[in-house]
C-alpha positions as CSV (number, residue, x, y, z in Angstrom):
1,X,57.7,61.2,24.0
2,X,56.0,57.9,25.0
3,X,53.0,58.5,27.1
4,X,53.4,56.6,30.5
5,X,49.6,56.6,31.5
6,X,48.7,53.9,29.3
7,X,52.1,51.5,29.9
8,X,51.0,48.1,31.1
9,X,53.9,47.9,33.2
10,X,53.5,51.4,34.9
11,X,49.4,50.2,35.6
12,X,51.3,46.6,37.1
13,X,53.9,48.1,39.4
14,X,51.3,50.7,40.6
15,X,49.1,47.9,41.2
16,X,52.4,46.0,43.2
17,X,53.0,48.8,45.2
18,X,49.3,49.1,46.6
19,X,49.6,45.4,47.3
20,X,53.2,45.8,49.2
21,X,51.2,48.2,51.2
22,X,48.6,45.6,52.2
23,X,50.7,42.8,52.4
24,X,53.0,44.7,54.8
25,X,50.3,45.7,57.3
26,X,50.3,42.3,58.3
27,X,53.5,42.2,59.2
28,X,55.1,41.9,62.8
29,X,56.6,45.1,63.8
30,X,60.3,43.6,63.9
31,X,60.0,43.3,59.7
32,X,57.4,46.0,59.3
33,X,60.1,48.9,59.3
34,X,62.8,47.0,57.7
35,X,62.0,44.7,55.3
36,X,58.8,46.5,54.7
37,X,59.7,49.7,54.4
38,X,62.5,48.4,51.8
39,X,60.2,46.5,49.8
40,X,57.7,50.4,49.6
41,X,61.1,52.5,48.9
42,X,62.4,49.8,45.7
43,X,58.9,49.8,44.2
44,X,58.7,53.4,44.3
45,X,62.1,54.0,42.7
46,X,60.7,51.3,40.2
47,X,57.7,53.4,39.3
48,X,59.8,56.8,39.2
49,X,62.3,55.2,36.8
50,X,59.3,53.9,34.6
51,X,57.9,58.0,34.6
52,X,61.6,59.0,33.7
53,X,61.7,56.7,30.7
54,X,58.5,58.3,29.4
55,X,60.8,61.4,28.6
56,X,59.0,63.4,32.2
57,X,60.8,64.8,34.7
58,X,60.0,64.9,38.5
């Protein structure tokens, strides 16, 4: 099984996903829970697909 931890793109789409969460802060709260909140829920399936594919199950 391929180890995840060390993945480049599993490091980069954590490293998105903290910067959605900053970026979105700043948003007003019209787009905050909607286009925000989309953006957090998409990079977190992105990151669960990426620990799938490295043979673990959540």
């Amino acid at each position: 099984m391929a180890e995840y931890d060390g993945l480049t793109v599993c490091k980069t789409s954590y490293d998105l996903l903290l910067e959605i969460f900053r970026f979105t802060k700043e948003f007003n709260q019209e787009f905050k829970y909607t286009v925000g909140e989309s953006l957090k829920k998409e990079t977190l399936e992105l990151i669960i697909l990426i620990y799938r594919a490295g043979g673990r199950d959540l």
